[in-house]
C-alpha positions as CSV (number, residue, x, y, z in Angstrom):
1,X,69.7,-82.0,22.4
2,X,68.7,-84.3,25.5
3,X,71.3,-83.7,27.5
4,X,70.5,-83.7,31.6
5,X,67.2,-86.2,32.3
6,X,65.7,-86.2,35.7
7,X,65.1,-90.4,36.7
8,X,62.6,-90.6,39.4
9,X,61.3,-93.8,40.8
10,X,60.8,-95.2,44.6
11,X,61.7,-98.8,43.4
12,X,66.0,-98.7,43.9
13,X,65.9,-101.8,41.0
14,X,63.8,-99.7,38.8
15,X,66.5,-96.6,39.3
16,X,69.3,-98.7,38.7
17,X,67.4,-100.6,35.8
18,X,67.3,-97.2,34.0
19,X,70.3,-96.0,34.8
20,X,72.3,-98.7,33.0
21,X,69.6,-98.8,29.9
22,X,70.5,-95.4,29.8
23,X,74.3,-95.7,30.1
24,X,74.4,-98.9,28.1
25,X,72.5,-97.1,25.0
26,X,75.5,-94.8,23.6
27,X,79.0,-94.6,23.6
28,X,80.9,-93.4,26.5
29,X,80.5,-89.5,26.8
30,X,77.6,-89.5,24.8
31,X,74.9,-90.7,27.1
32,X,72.8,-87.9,28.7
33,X,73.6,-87.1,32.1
34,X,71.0,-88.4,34.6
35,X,69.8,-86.9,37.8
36,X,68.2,-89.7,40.0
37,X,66.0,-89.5,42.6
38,X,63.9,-91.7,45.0
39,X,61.5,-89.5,46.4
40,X,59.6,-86.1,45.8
41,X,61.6,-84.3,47.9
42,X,64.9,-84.8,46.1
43,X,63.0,-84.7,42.3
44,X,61.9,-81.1,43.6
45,X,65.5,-80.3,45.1
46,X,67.5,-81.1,41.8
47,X,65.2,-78.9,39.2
48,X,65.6,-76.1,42.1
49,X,69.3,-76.5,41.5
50,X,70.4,-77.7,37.9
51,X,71.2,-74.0,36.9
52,X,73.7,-73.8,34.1
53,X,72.6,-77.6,33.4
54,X,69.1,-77.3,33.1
55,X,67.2,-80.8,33.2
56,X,65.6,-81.9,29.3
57,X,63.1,-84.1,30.8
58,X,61.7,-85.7,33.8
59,X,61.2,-89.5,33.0
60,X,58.9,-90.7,36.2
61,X,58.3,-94.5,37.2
62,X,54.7,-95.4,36.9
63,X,54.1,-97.2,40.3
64,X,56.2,-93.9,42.3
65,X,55.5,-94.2,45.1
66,X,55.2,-91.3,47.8
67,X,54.4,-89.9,51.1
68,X,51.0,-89.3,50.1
69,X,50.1,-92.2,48.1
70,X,51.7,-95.5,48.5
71,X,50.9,-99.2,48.4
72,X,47.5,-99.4,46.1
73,X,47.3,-96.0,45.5
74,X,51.1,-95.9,44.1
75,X,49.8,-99.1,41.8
76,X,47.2,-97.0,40.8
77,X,49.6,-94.1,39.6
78,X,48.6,-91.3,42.0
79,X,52.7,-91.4,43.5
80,X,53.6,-90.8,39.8
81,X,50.6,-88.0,39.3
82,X,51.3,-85.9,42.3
83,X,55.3,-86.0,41.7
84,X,53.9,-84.8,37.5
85,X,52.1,-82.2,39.0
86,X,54.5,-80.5,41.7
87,X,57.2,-80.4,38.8
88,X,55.1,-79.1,36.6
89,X,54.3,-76.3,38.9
90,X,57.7,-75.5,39.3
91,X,58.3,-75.2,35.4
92,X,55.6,-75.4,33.2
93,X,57.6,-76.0,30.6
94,X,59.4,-79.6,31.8
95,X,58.4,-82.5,29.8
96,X,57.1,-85.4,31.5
97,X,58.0,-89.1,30.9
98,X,56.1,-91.7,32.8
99,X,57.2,-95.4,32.7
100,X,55.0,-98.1,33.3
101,X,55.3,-101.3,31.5
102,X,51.8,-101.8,31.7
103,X,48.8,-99.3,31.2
104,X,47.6,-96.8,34.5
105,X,44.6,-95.5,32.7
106,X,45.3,-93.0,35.5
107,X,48.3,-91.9,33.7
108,X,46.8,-92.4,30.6
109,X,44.4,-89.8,30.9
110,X,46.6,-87.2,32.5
111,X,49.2,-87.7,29.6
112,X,46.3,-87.6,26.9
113,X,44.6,-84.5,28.7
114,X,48.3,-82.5,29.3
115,X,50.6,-81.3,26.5
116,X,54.3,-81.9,26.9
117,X,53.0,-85.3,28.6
118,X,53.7,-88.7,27.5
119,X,53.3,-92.6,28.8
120,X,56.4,-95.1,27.6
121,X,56.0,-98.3,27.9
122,X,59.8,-99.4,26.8
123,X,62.0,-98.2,29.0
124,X,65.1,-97.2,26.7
125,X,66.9,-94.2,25.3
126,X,65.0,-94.4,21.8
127,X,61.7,-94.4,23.5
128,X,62.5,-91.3,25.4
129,X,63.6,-89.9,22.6
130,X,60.7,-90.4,20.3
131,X,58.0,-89.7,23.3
132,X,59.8,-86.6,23.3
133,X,60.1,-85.7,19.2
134,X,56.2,-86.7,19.2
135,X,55.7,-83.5,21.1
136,X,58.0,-81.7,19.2
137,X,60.4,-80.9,22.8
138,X,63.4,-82.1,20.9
139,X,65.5,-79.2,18.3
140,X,65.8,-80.4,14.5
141,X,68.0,-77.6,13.7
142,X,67.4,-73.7,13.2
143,X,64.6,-72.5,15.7
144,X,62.4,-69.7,14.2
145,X,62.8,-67.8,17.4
146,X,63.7,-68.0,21.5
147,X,62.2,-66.3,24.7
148,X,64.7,-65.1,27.7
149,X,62.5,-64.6,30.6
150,X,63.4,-62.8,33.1
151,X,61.5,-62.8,36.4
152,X,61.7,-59.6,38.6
153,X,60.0,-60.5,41.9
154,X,60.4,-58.4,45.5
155,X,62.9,-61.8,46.7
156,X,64.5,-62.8,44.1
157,X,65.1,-62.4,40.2
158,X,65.9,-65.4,37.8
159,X,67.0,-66.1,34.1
160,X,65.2,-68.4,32.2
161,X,66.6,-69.3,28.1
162,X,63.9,-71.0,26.3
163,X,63.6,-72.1,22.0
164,X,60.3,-71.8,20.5
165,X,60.3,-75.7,20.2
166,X,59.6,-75.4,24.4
167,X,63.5,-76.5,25.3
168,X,64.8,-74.9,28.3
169,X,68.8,-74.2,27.7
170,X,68.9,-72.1,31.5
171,X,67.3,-71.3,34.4
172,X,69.5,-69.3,36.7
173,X,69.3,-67.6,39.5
174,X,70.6,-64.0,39.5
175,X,73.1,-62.6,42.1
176,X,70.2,-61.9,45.1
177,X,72.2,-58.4,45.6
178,X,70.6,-57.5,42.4
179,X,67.1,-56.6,44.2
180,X,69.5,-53.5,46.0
181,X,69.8,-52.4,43.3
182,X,66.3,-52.5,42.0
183,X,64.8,-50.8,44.8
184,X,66.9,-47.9,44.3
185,X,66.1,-47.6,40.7
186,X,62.5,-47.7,41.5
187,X,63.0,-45.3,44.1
188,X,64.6,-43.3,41.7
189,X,62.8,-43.1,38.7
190,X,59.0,-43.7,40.0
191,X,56.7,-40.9,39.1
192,X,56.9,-37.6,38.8
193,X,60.7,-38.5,37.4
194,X,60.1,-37.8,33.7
195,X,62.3,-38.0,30.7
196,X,61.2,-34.0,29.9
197,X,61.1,-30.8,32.0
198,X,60.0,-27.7,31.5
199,X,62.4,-24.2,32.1
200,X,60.9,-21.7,34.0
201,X,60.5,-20.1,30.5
202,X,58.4,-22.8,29.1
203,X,61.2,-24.3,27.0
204,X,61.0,-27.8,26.9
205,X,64.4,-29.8,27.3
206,X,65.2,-33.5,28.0
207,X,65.9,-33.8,32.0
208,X,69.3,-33.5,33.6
209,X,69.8,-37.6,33.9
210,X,69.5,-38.2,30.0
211,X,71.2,-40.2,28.7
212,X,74.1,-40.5,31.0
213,X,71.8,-41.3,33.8
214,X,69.7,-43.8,32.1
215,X,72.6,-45.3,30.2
216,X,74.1,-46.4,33.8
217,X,71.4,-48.0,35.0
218,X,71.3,-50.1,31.8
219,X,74.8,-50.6,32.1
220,X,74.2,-52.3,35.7
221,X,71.3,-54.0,34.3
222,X,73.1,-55.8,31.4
223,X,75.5,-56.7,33.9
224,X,73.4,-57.8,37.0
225,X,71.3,-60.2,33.8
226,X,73.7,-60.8,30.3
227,X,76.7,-62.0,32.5
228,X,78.1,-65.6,32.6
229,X,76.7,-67.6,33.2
230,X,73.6,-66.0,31.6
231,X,75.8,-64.9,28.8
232,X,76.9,-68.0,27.4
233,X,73.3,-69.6,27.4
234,X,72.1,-66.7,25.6
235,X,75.5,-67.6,23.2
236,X,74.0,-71.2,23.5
237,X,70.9,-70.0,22.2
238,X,72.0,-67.9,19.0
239,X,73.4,-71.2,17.5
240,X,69.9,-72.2,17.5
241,X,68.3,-68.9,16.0
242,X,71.2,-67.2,14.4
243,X,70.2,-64.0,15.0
244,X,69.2,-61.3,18.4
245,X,66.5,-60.2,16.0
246,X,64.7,-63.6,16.8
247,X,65.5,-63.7,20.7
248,X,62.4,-62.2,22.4
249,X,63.4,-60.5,26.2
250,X,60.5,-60.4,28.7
251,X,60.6,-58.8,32.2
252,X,57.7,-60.5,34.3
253,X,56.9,-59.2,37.7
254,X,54.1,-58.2,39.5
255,X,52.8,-54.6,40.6
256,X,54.3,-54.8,44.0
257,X,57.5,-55.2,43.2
258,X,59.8,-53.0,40.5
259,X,57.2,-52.0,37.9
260,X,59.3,-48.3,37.5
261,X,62.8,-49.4,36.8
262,X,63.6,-48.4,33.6
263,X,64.5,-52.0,32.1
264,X,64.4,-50.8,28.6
265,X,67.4,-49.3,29.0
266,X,69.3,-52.8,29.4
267,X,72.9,-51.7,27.9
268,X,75.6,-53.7,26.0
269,X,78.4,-52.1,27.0
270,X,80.9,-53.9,25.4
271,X,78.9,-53.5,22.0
272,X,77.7,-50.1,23.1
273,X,74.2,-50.8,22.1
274,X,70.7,-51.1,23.8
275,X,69.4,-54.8,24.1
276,X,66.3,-52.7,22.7
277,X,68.3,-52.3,19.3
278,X,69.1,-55.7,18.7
279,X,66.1,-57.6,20.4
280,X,62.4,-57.6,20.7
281,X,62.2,-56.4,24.7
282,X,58.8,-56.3,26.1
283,X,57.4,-56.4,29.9
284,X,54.4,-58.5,31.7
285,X,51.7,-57.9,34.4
286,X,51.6,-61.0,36.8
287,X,48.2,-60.7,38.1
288,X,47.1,-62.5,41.3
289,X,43.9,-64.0,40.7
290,X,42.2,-61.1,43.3
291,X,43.5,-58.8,40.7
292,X,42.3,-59.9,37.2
293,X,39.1,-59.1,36.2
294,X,38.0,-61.3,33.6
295,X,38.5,-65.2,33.6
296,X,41.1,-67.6,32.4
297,X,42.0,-68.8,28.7
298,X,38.1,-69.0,27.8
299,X,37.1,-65.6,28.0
300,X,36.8,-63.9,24.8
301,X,39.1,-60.6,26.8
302,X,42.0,-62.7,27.5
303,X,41.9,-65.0,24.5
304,X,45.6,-65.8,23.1
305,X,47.3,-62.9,20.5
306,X,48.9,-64.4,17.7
307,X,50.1,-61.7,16.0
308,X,50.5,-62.4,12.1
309,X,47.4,-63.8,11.8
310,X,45.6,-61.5,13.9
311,X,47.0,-58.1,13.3
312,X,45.8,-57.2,10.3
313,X,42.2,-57.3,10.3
314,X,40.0,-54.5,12.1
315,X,41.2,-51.2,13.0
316,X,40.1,-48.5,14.7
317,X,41.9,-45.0,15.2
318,X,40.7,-42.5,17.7
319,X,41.7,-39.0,17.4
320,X,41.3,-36.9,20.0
321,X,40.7,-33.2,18.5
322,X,41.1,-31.4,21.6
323,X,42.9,-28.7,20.3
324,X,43.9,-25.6,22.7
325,X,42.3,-26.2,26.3
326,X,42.5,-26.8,30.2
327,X,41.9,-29.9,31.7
328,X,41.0,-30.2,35.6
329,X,39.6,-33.6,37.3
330,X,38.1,-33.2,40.6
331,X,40.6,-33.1,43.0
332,X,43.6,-34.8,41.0
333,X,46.6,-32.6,40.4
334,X,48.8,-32.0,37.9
335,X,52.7,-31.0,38.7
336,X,51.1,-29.4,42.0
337,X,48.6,-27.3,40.3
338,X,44.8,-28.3,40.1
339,X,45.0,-27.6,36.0
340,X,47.0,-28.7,33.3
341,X,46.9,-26.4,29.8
342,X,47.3,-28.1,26.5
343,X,47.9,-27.6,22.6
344,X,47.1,-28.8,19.7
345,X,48.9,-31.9,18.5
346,X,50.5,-31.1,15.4
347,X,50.9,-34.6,13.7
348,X,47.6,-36.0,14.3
349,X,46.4,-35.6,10.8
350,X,49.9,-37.5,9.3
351,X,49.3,-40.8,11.8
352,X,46.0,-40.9,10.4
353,X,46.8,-40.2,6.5
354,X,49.7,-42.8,7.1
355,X,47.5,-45.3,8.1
356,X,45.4,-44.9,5.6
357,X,48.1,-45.5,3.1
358,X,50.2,-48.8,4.8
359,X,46.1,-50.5,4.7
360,X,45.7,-49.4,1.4
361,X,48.6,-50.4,0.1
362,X,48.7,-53.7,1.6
363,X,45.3,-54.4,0.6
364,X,43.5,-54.6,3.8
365,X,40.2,-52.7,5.1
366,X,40.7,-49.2,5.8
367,X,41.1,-48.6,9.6
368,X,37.3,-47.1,10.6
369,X,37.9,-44.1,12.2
370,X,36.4,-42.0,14.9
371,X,37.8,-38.1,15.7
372,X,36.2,-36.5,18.9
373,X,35.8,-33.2,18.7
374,X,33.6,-30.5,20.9
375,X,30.9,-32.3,21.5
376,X,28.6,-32.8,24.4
377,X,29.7,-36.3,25.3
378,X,33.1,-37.4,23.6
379,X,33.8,-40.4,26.9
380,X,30.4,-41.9,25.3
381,X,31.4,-41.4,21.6
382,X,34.3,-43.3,22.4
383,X,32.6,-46.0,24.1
384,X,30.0,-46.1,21.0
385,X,32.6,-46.6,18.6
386,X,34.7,-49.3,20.4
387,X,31.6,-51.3,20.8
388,X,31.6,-54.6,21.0
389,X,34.1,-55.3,18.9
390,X,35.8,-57.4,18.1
391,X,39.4,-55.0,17.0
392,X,42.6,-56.5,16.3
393,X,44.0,-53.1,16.9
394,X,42.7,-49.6,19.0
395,X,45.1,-46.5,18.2
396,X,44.3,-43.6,20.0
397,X,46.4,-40.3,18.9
398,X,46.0,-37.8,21.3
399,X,47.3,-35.9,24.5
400,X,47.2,-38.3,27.9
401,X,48.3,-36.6,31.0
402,X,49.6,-38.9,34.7
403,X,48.5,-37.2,38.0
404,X,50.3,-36.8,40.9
405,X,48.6,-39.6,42.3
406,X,49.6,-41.5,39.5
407,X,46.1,-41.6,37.7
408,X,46.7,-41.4,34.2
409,X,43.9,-39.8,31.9
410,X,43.1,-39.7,28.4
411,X,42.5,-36.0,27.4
412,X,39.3,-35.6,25.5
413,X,37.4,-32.4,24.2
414,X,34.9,-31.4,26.4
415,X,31.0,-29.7,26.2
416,X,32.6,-26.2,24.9
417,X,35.4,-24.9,23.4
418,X,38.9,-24.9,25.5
419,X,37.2,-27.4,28.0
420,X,38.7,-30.3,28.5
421,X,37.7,-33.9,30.1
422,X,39.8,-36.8,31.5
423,X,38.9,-40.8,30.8
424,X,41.2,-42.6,33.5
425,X,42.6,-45.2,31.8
426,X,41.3,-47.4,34.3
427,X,37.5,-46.7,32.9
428,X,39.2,-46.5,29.0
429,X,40.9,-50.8,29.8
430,X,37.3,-51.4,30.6
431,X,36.0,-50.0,27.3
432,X,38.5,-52.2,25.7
433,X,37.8,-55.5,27.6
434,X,34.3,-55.2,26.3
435,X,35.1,-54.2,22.4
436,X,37.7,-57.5,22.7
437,X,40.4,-55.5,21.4
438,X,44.0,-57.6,20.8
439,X,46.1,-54.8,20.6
440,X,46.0,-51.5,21.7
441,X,48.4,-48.5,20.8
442,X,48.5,-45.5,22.9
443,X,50.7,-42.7,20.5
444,X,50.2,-40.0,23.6
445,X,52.4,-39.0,26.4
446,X,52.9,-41.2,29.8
447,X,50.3,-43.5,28.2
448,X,52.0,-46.4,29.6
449,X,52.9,-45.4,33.1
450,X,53.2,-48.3,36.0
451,X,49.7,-47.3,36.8
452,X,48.1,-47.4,33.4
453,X,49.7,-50.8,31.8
454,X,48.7,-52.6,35.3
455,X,45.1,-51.3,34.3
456,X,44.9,-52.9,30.9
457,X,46.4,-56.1,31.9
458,X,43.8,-56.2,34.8
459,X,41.4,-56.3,31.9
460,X,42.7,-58.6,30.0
461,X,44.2,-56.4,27.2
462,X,46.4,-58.8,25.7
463,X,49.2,-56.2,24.6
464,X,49.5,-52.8,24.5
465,X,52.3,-50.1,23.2
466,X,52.9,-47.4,24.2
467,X,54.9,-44.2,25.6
468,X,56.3,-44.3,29.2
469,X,56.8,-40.8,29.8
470,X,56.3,-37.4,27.4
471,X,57.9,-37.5,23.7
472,X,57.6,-35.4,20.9
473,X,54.6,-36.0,18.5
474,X,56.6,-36.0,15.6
475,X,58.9,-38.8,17.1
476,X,55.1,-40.7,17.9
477,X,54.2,-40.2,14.4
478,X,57.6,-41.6,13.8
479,X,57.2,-44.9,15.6
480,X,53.5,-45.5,14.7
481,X,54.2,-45.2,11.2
482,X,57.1,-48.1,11.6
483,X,54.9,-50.2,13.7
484,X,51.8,-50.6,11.4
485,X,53.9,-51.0,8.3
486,X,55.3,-53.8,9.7
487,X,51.9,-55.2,11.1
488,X,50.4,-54.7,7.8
489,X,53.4,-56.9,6.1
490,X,52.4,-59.6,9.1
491,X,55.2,-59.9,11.2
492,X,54.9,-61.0,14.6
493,X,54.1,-58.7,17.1
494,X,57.3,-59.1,19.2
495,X,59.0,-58.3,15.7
496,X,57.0,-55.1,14.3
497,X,57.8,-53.8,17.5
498,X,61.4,-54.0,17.2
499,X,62.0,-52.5,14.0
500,X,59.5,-49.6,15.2
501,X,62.0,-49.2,17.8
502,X,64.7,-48.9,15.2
503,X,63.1,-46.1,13.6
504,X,63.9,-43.9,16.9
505,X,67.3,-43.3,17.2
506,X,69.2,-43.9,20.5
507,X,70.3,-40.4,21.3
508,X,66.4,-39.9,21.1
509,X,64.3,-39.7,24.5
510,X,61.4,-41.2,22.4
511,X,63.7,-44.4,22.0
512,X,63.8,-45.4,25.7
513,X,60.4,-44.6,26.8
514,X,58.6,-46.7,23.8
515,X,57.4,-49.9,25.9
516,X,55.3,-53.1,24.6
517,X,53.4,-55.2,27.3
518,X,52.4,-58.6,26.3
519,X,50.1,-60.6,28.8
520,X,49.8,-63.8,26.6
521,X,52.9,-66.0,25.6
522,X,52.7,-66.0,21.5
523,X,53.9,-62.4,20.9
524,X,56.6,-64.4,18.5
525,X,55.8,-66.5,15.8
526,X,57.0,-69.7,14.5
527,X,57.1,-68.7,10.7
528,X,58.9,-65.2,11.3
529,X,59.5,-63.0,7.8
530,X,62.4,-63.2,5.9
531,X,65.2,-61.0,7.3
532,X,65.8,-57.8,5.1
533,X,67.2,-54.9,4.6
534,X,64.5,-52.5,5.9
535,X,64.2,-48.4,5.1
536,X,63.1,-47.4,8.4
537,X,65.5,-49.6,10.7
538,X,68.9,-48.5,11.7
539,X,70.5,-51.6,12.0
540,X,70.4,-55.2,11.7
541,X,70.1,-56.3,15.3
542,X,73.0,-59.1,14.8
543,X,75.4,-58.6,18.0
């Protein structure tokens, strides 16, 4: 629906031209309410500030003319350009209008060059609203799926509520006392804090904060982000989609800010159930261009994931067969001691024979596989067999241990027998840059720690799954098992995830520290699969 448009135009006879097309066009009550402005400063001002309200559309007069370009230049369209270009800074997402009854090749280009761009030469209602339908910005009905955003940065947090279509149905602020908040979670649960400990006996037991612990922090979460007015535009946005299984949550924040609060333990309580159980929820790495290593949209590391059609070719599975060993790494320690001792996993064998089956059965390639055993030099079998790729998917199935530093290494047999090595997982996202690998799944302990997800995104990993802190293998095996089922029937990433999810149940530590990171936008699809009753979720995901 076009419901709040943004006039802007330095001419006052243009403004008040539009304004009574506009209110002239439909009946009273219907017309769209309009925002006008007269210069930059106040177009800039009102998309800061329409909130609950958010603007459809900016509609801008061809011969704007501003601070910086005025007289010939306006008549040429740079006013008009410039005021295109800051608003599309601020939101990305706004749909431009410009006005001209005459052609400003100027504009022309830009518009023809830009999606979500268009030049009108009929200034009416119906032209807005077919510019608009011609780049498919206004609903016809059911969405296939929606994206709430949310923005975690070290001065603010926002709420964003957008349909697959590219409408934007909110963009809130959230109460700025949330950020207290967040900096004692982070406080609170950045490493060593860990979901496991270990009696002085060697028993292993879940820590002294689960779940009550974890459960209040989601409970202040839900209600710092899913509260009016956030509430009702998420409301606003199941009319569109029907369903929570088809809204996609993203956190978005940078490594500087609150990359170890534990935001997939967002909690309903009124429902008394984990956003996680009813809705794709996945994080993302901004990176500041000193940060990223590879290049933009063109390079073949960062190139877009779109999961269905993607996910189902090449596979590679690496099993690390360390079995009973020590691992030390120069002078990285582990828990305070300069050696950490591990076993064999005991479920490595079932990911792999599962695997096997879901490609088989579905028809597609067998995953090739690679186990590293005893060997001289496993770090360059590894590097061998990811290659150049390219891989819609890497698993590795093996230990993974964090450091005290917060390094976190991939545990890999050594020269001899009970010797162990460490890949950082700095060195291992590098491997994976190169082999051009979409998707990479990391069934290990603390394999996606702050430090290790920042790592892959700096490479241009495009997603990656994994577990936050240590879990049981057969609770791994558990999850795996769901996710490439799901991939193999090609469902969306954002999707697969979420019913993988559903095969851990809540009361289970593996359920909260399961996290996806996506770095590139389509991690939903626009045909998603029929809904179902599946075996290996526990619920529907309908609120």
């Amino acid at each position: 629906m076009l419901s709040h448009l943004l006039i802007v135009g330095s001419d006052p006879a243009w403004l008040q031209g539009m304004q009574i097309f506009l209110e002239t066009s439909l009946p009273e009550g219907d017309a769209p309410r309009m925002t006008l402005c007269a210069d930059d400063t106040a177009a800039l001002a009102a998309l800061d500030r329409d909130g609950a309200d958010p603007i459809s559309a900016a509609v801008i007069f061809g011969f704007h003319a501003s601070a910086a370009a005025s007289g010939s230049m306006a008549r040429q369209g740079f006013g008009a350009l410039g005021l295109a270009i800051d608003l599309r800074a601020k939101r990305p997402s706004l749909p431009v209008l410009f006005a001209a009854p005459m052609r400003i090749g100027r504009l022309q280009r830009y518009a023809a060059g830009t999606q979500g761009v268009e030049l009108i030469e009929v200034e009416s209602l119906d032209a807005i609203r077919a510019a608009l339908s011609r780049m498919h910005l206004l609903s016809q009905g059911q969405q296939p799926w929606a994206q709430v955003d949310i923005f975690i940065d070290v001065e603010s947090v926002r709420f964003r509520v957008s349909l697959a279509d590219g409408q934007v149905l909110a963009d809130l602020p959230v109460a700025s006392d949330m950020r207290w908040f967040l900096r004692d979670a982070q406080d609170e649960f950045r490493p060593p804090w860990k979901i496991y400990k270990y009696d002085p006996n060697g028993a292993l037991r879940p820590h002294d904060g689960w779940p009550s612990r974890l459960r209040s922090v989601g409970d202040r979460l839900h209600d710092y982000l899913i509260s009016d007015p956030q509430r009702k535009a998420i409301e606003s946005c199941l009319k569109h989609v029907g369903s929570m299984d088809d809204i996609h949550f993203c956190f978005i924040m940078d490594r500087v800010g609150f990359l170890d609060v534990p935001y997939e333990a967002m909690h309903d309580r009124e429902r008394d159930r984990f956003i996680r159980n009813m809705s794709p929820l996945a994080r993302r790495i901004l990176l500041h261009s000193s940060e990223s290593i590879v290049g933009g949209r063109g390079s073949a590391a960062a190139s877009a994931l779109w999961a269905p059609a993607k996910l189902t070719r090449r596979v590679l599975v690496v099993t690390s067969d360390t079995g009973t060993g020590s691992l030390s790494v120069g002078r990285h320690r582990f828990d305070n001691q300069p050696e950490r001792i591990f076993s064999r996993l005991p479920d490595q064998e079932t990911e792999l024979a599962d695997l096997r089956a879901i490609r088989a059965e579905k028809g597609w390639e067998p995953p090739v596989e690679c186990t590293l055993r005893t060997s001289k030099d496993s770090v360059a079998a590894l590097e061998s067999a990811i290659g150049a790729g390219p891989w819609d998917i890497v698993h590795y199935c093996g230990h993974s241990v964090r450091s005290d530093d917060d390094v976190v290494f991939l545990v890999l047999p050594g020269a001899r027998s009970h010797e162990l090595v460490g890949l950082s997982m700095e060195r291992f996202a590098q491997m994976l840059r190169k082999g051009r690998v979409s998707l990479l799944i990391l069934s290990s302990c603390e394999g996606t720690s702050s430090s290790s997800i920042f790592r892959a995104a700096q490479e241009g990993v495009p997603a990656t799954i994994g577990f936050r802190w240590e879990v049981l293998s057969r609770e791994a095996a558990k999850f795996t098992r769901c996710l490439h089922e799901k991939l193999a029937d090609r469902q969306p990433l954002g999707r697969a995830y979420l019913e993988a999810v559903r095969a851990l149940t809540p009361d289970s530590p593996a359920f909260l520290s399961a996290m996806l990171v996506v770095q590139q936008d389509p991690w939903a699809d626009s045909c998603p699969p029929q809904k179902e009753t599946d075996p290996c979720s526990n619920g529907s995901g309908t609120p």
